[in-house]
C-alpha positions as CSV (number, residue, x, y, z in Angstrom):
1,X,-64.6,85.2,131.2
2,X,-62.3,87.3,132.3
3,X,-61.4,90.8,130.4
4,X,-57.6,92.1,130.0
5,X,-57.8,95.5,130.2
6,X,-55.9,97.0,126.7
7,X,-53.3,99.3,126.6
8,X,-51.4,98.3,129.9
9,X,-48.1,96.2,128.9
10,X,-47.2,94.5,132.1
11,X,-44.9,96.1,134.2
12,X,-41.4,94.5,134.6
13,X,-39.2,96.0,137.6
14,X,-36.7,98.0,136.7
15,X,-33.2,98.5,138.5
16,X,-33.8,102.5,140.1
17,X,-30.7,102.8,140.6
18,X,-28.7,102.5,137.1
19,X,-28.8,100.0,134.2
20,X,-30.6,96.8,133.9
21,X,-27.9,93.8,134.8
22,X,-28.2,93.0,131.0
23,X,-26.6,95.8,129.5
24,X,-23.9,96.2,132.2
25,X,-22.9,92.6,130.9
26,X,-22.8,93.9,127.0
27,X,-20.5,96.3,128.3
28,X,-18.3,94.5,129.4
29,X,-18.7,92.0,127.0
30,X,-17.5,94.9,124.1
31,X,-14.6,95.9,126.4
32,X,-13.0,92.4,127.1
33,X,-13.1,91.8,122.9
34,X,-11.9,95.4,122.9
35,X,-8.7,94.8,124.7
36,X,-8.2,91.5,123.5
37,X,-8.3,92.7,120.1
38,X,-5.7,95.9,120.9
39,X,-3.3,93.2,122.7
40,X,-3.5,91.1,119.5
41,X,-2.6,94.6,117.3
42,X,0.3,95.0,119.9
43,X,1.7,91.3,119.7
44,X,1.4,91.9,115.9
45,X,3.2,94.9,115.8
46,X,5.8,94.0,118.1
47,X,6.5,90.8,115.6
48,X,6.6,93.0,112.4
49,X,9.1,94.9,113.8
50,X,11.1,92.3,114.7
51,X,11.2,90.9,111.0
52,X,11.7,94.2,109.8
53,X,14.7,94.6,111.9
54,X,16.2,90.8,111.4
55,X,15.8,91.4,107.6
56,X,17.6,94.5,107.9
57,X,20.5,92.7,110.5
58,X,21.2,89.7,107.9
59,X,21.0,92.3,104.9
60,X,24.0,94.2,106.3
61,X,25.7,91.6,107.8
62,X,25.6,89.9,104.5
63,X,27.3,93.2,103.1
64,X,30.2,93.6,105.8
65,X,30.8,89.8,105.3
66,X,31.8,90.2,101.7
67,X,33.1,93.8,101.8
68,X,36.4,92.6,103.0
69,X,36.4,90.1,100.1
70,X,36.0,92.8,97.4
71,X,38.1,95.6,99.3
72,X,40.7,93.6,101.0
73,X,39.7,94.8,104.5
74,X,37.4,95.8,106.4
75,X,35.6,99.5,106.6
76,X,37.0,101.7,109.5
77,X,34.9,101.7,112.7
78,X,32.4,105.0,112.7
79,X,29.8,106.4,114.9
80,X,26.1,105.6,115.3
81,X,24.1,106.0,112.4
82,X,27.1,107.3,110.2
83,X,27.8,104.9,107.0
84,X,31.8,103.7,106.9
85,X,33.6,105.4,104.1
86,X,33.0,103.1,101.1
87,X,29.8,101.5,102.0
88,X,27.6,104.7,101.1
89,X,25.5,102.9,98.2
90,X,25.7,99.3,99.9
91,X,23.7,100.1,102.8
92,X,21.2,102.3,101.5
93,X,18.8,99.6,101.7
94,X,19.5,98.6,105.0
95,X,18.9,102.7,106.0
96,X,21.8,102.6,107.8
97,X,21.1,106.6,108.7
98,X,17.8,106.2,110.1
99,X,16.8,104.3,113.5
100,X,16.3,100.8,113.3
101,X,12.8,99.2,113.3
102,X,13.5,98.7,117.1
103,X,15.0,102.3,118.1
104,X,18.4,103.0,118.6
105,X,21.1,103.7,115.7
106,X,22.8,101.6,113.4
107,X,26.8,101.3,114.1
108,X,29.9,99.4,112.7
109,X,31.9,98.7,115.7
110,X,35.7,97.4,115.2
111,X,36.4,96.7,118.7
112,X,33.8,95.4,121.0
113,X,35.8,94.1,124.3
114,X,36.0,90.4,124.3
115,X,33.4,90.2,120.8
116,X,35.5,92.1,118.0
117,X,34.0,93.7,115.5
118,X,30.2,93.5,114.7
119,X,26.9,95.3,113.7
120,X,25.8,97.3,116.9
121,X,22.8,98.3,117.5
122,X,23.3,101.3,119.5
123,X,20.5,102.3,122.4
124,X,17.4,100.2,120.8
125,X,14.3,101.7,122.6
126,X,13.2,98.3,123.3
127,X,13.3,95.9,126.1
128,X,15.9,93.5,127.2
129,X,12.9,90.8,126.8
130,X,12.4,91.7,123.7
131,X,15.7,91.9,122.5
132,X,15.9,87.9,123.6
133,X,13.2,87.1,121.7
134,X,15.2,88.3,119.0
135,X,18.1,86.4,119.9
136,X,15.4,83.1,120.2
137,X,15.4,83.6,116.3
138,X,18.9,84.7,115.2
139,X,21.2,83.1,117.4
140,X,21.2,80.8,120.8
141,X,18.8,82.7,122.6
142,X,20.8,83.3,125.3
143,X,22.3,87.3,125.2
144,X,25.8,86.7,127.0
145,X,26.9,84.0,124.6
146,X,26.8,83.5,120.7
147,X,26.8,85.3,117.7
148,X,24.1,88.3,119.4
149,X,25.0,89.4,122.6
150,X,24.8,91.9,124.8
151,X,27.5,94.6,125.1
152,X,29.0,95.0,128.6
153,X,28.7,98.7,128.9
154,X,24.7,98.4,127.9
155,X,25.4,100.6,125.4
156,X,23.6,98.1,123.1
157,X,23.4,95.0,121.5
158,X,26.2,93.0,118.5
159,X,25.9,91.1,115.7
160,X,29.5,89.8,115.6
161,X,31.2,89.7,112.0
162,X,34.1,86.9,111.3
């Protein structure tokens, strides 16, 4: 019979020269969930803001539609982010002052070459990809045709109205 000498554990090799090949894989096990999980929080993000901003988009064209209705024209064409005379309490939930949910400024626009008059939405901070997802949603998807285009300076994009 053979005796075991106690008190000596069996000596596994060990990697000298950093960590053992098992914990280098937990690593980056945690990273790859890691950045799947902040590109899922991104996607979500972006698609919030996208609702935010069609909500807002259908709320005030929904309001310039009938304003001509109950005023017999029209509001007068303004500059980004300022409210046309007249519309003051109409658009307060739209927050026509503040940027909207994708950058840029609100604007009433009377005379967009070739579109007429529309919702702009003046420098969004946004891509141009992005922007034609929106279109995907709201419109034809195609940014130089239907209801949401382009403009042709780039100065942004319109919702036309009529």
């Amino acid at each position: 019979m053979t005796l075991i000498p106690t008190g000596h554990a069996r000596h596994q090799p060990s990697n000298s020269n950093g960590l053992p090949l098992g914990e280098i894989m937990m690593v980056m096990l945690v990273i790859i969930v890691l950045l799947i999980a902040v590109v899922s929080f991104q996607k979500a993000r972006q698609t919030i803001g996208n609702s935010k901003f069609t909500t807002a988009l259908y709320r005030a064209a929904t309001i310039f539609e009938q304003y001509p209705i109950l005023n017999g024209s029209f509001p007068l064409m303004t500059t980004p982010g300022v409210v046309p005379s007249g519309m003051e309490d109409l658009l307060i939930k739209v927050a026509w002052t503040n940027n909207t949910p994708l950058g840029g400024q609100w604007d009433w626009i009377t005379n967009a070459p070739g579109l007429g008059r529309g919702i702009r939405i003046y420098k969004p901070t946004v891509s141009e990809q992005r922007m034609k997802k929106i279109d995907d949603n709201i419109d034809d998807g195609n940014l130089h045709s239907g209801k949401f285009q382009i403009l042709e300076d780039h100065s942004g994009y319109l919702y036309t109205i009529e």
